[in-house]
C-alpha positions as CSV (number, residue, x, y, z in Angstrom):
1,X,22.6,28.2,57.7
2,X,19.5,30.5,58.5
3,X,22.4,31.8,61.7
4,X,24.8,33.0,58.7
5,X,21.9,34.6,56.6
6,X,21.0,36.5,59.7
7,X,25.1,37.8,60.4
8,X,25.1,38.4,56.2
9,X,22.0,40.6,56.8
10,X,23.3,42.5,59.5
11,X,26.3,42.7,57.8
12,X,24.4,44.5,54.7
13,X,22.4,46.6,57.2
14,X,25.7,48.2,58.6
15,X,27.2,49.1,55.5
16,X,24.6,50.3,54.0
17,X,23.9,52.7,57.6
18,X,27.4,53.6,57.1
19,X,27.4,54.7,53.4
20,X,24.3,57.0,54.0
21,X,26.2,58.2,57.2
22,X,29.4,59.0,55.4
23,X,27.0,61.0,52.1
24,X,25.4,62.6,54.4
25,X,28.2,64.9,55.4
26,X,30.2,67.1,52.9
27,X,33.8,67.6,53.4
28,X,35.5,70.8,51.7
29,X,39.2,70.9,51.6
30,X,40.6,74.6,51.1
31,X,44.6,75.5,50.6
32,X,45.7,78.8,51.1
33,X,48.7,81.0,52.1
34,X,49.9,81.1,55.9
35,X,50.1,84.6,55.7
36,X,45.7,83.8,55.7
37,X,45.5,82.1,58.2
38,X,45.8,84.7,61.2
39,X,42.8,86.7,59.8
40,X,40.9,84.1,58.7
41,X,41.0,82.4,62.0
42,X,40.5,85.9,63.8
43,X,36.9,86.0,61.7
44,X,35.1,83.3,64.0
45,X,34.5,85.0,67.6
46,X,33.5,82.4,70.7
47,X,29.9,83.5,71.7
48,X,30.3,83.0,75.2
49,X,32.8,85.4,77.8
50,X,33.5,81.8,79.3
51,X,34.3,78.3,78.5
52,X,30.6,78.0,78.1
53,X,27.3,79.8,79.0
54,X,23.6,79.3,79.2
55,X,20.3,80.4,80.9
56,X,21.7,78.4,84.5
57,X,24.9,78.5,84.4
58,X,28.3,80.2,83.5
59,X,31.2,77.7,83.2
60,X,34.9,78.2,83.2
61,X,37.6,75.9,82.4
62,X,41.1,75.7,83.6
63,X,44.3,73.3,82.3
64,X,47.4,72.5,83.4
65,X,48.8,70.3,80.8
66,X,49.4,66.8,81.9
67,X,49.0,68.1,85.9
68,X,45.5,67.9,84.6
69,X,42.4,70.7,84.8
70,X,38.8,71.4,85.6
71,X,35.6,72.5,85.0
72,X,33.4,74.5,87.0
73,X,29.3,75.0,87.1
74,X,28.3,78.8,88.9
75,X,24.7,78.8,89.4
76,X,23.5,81.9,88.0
77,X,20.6,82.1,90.9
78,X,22.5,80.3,94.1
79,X,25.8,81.3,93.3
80,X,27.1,78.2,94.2
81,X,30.1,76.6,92.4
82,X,30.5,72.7,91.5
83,X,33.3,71.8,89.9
84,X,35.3,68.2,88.3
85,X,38.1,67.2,87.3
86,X,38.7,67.5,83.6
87,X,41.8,66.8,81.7
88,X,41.7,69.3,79.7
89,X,38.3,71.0,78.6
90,X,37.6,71.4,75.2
91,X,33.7,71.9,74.4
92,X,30.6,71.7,76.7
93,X,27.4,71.2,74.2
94,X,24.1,70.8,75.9
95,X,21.6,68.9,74.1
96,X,18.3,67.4,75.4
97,X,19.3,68.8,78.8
98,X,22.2,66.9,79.3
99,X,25.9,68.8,79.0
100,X,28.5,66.7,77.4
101,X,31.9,67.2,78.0
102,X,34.7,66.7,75.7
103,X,38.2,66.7,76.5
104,X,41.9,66.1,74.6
105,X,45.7,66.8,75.7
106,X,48.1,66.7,72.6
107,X,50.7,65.5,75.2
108,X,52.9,62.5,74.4
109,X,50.6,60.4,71.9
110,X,48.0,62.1,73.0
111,X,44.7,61.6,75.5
112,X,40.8,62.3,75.3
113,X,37.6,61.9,76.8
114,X,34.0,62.2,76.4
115,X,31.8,62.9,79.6
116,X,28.0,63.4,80.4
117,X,27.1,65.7,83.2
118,X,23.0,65.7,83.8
119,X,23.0,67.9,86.7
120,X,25.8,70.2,87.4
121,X,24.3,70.3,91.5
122,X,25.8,66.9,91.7
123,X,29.0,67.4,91.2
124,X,31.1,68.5,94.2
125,X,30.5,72.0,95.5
126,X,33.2,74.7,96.2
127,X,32.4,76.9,99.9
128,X,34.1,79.8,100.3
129,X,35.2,78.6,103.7
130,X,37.2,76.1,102.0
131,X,40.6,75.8,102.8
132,X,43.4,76.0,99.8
133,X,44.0,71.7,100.9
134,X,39.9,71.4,100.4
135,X,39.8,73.1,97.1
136,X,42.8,71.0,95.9
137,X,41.2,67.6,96.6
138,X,37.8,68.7,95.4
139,X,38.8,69.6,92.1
140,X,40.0,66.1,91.9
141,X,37.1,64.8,92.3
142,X,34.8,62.9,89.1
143,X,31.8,62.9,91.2
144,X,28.6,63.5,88.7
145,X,30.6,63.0,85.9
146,X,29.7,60.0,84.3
147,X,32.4,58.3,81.4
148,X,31.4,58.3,78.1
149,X,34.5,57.4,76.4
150,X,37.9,57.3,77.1
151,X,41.5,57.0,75.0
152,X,45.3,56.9,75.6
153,X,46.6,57.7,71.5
154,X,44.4,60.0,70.1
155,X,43.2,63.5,70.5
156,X,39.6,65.0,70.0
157,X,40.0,68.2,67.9
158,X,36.4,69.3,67.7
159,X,32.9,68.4,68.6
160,X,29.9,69.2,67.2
161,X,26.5,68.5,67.1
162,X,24.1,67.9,64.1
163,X,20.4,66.9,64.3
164,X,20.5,66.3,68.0
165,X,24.0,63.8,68.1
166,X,27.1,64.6,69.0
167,X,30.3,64.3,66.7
168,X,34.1,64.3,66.5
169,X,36.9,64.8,64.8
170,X,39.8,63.0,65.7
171,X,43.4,62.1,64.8
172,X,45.6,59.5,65.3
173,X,48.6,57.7,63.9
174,X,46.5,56.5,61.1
175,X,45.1,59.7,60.0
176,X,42.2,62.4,60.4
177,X,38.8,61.0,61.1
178,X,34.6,61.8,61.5
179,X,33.9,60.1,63.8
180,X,30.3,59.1,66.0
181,X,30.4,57.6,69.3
182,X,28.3,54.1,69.9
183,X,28.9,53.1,73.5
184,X,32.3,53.1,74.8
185,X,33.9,53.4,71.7
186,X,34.2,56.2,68.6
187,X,33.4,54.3,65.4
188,X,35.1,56.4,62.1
189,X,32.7,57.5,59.7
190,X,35.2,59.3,57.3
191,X,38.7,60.2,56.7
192,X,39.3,63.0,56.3
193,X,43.1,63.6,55.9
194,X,45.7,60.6,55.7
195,X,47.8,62.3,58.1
196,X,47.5,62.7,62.0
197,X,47.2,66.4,63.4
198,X,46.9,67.5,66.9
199,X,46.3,71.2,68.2
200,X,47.9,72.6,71.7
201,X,44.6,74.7,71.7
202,X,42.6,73.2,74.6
203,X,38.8,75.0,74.1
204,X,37.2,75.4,70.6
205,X,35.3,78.1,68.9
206,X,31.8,77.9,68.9
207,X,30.5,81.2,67.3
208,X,26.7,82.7,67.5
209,X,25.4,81.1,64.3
210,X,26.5,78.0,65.4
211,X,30.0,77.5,63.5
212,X,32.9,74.7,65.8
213,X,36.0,75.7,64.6
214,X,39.5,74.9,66.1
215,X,43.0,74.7,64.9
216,X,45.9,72.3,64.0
217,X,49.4,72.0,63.5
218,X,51.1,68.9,60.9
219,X,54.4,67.9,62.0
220,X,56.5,70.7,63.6
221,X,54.4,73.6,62.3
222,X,55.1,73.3,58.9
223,X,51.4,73.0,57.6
224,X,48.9,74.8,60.2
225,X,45.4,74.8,59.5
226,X,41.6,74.6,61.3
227,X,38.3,72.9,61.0
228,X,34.9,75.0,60.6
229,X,32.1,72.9,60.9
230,X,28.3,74.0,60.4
231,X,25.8,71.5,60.3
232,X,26.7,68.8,58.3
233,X,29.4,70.9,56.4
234,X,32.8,70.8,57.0
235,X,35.6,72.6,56.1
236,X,38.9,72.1,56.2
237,X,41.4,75.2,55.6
238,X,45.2,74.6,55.1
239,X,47.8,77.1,55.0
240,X,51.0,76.1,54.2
């Protein structure tokens, strides 16, 4: 008896965690005309000339569809290059320290990952006496790259953090979701559209005052839209 009390507790604990979770985020759904969309989306400028920069390092990104991609540290004092394998790149966010990786392919039914890097020196370096063979194996390589999450069905359309945590949006058969990660797995927090949506745009915006904003198709390109989160606002634009 006192062992069921205990699971009914929890049970309360969680939903209640999950109720504040879900109030604590405001969702704002905005339809407009396509002929909108360009120059609205045009408005939000990536801060960085590269996939991602900071006071250490200046990282680029490469992707070759479902051949796969990487993602490549250059030291800003040594020079050096380190680089991993990375199917395909879609935010770097640093936050106590650590960079975390995200990555999504809208190929097939889709695929996504979620990465930790804690020092960029431990991934595999690129010498400039490499030969082309070298280069081609290293940037195969995962070494210093340590899985966070992984998932065959589902793409990651932006990340974003808010009060020191990382989160996603995500889509899959069964719709649009906010979604946190705990462990190996992405819990949903939210739906946010009943309908799946993917994007063939593989790196998002992240502006200088700290806007995440990427786009999406629905179906065939009938509907187009994109997500601008700030904070714990976010806003979804539709054009149709």
């Amino acid at each position: 008896m006192r062992f069921n009390l205990t699971v009914v507790f929890l049970l309360i604990i969680q939903l209640i965690s999950s109720q504040e979770k879900k109030a604590e985020f405001k969702v704002q759904l905005n339809n407009k005309g396509k002929v909108e969309f360009k120059s609205d989306f045009n408005s939000f400028e990536h801060k960085f000339d590269f996939f991602y920069e900071d006071e250490n390092y200046i990282v680029k990104d490469s992707c070759r569809g479902e051949f796969g991609g990487t993602v490549e540290f250059r030291n800003k004092k040594t020079d050096k290059v380190y680089v991993s394998k990375a199917t395909c790149p879609s935010s770097l966010i640093k936050i106590d320290g650590k960079y975390y990786l995200t990555t999504s392919l809208a190929h097939m039914s889709g695929f996504s990952g979620i990465y930790e890097i804690v020092e960029p020196t431990k991934l595999t370096e690129l010498k400039e006496d490499d030969t082309e063979k070298d280069k081609f194996f290293k940037k195969k390589s995962d070494s210093g790259l340590k899985e966070l999450y992984r998932n065959i069905g589902g793409t990651i359309l932006v990340s974003f953090p808010y009060k020191d945590k990382l989160y996603f949006i995500t889509s899959d058969r069964d719709g649009t979701y906010l979604t946190e990660r705990k462990e190996s797995e992405l819990i949903k927090i939210k739906k946010l559209l009943d309908f799946k949506v993917y994007t063939y745009e593989t790196g998002i915006k992240i502006t200088d005052d700290n806007h995440y904003v990427n786009n999406f198709q629905i179906g065939y390109g009938k509907e187009i839209g994109f997500f601008d989160i700030k904070d714990n606002v976010i806003n979804i634009n539709l054009y149709k």
